[in-house]
C-alpha angles and dihedrals in degrees: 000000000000117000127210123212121212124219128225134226095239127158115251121198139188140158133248128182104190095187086074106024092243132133126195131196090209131062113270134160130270090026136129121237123232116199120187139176101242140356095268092063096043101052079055101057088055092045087054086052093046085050089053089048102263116156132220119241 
């Protein structure tokens, strides 16, 4: 029996700060925070920043 998994409608958040090229997946300051609906978008959106040459903290 196969299950399904539904996914939720949740706020994802991470932080950008475009001066230095760097995200965080923690609150620091001087960063911007990203919103997005679910975790896909989300997980694009910092792969579109890796792509540009931002870094992880």
């Amino acid at each position: 029996m196969e299950r399904k998994v539904k996914r939720e409608r949740t706020v994802q958040t991470f932080w950008v700060m475009n001066k230095k090229k760097y995200l965080s997946f923690q609150l620091r300051p001087g960063y911007e925070a990203i919103s997005t609906e679910n975790i896909d978008d989300m997980w694009k959106l910092i792969h579109q920043y890796i792509e540009e040459g931002y870094q992880i903290l």
